[in-house]
N, C-alpha and C positions, 0 to 999 in steps of 0.2 A: 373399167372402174378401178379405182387404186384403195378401195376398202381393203383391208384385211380381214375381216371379216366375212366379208364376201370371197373374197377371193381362195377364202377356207372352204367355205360351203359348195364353192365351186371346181374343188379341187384343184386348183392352180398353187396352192399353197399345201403342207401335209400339216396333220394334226394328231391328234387321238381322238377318235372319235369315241364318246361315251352313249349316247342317243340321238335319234333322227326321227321325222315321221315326217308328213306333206309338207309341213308349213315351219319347223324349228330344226335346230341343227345344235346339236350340244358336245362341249369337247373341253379338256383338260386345258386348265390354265397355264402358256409355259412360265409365268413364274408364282406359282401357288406360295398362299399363307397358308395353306395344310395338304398332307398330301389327299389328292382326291378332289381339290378346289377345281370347279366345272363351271365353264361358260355357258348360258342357254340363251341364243340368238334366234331371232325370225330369221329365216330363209330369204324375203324379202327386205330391201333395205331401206332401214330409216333410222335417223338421227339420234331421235330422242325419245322421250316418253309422251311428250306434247305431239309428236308427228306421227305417231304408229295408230292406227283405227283402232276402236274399242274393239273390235270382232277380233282382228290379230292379237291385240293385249291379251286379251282371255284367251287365245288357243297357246300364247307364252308363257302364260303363269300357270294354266294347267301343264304343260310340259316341265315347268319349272318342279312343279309339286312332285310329279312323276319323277323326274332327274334326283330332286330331293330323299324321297322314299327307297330309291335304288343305292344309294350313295350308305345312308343311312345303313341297310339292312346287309349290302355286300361288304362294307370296309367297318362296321363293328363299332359305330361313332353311335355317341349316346345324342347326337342332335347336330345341327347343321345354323349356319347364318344364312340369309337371303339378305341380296345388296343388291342398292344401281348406284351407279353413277351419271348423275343427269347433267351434260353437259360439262364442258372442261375446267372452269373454275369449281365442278363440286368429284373434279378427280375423273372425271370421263377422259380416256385417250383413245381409245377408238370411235369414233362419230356411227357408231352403230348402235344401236339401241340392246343391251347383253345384262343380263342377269346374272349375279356371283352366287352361289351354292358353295359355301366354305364349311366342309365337316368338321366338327366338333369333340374331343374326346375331352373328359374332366381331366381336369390341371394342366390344358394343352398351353397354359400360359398367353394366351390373345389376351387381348384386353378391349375393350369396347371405348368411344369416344369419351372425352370428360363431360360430366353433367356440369353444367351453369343454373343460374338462379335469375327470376325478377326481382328486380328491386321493386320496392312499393310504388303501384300504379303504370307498372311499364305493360302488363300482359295485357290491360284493357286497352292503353293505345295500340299497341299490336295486333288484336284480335279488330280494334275499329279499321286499321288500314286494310288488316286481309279482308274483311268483310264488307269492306266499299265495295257497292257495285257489283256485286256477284248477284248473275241474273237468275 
């Protein structure tokens, strides 16, 4: 398989390894927006968030929480971001399905996306489109 991801969890590539258990594999971002920025991947590989089983989702985001709480308590950060990128036009470059864990410190100067606005009448068509058809 030509993941890199996998190929991390499988030792063919080297990493920093931050935490592991049966089912996740978590490790230092090599090019971090903070130092201490941790990958937390499934063990098993899938694409996206639409492709991964609810049962593995939840043993990732509890890892994620875990990875979180450590990160937090050992490097002195008053808080952490939790990210995905779902697929390649929303900034996914590894077709793995990974979790971002970016510690936090006050005045580390990040900035978060720009907020937008609806204009009058746009959210109800938008909420009509999302909510066609959802069974």
């Amino acid at each position: 398989m030509s993941c890199l991801f996998c190929k991390i969890i499988n030792k063919e590539v080297s990493s920093y390894k931050v935490y592991k258990d049966n089912n996740v594999f978590a490790f230092l971002d090599i090019a971090p927006i903070s130092h201490g920025h941790t990958l937390v991947v499934p063990k098993k590989h899938y694409a996206n968030l639409e492709e991964i089983p609810e049962d593995e989702l939840c043993k990732l985001i509890v890892a994620v929480k875990k990875v979180g709480g450590i990160l937090k308590k050992n490097l002195d950060v008053q808080g952490y971001n939790v990210g995905i990128n779902n697929d390649p036009v929303a900034g996914q470059v590894i077709s793995h399905i990974h979790f971002h864990i970016i510690p936090r410190k006050q005045g580390d100067g990040l900035r978060h996306w720009p907020e937008g606005k609806y204009k009058k009448g746009e959210a109800e068509k938008i909420l009509k489109r999302i909510t066609h058809n959802i069974n």
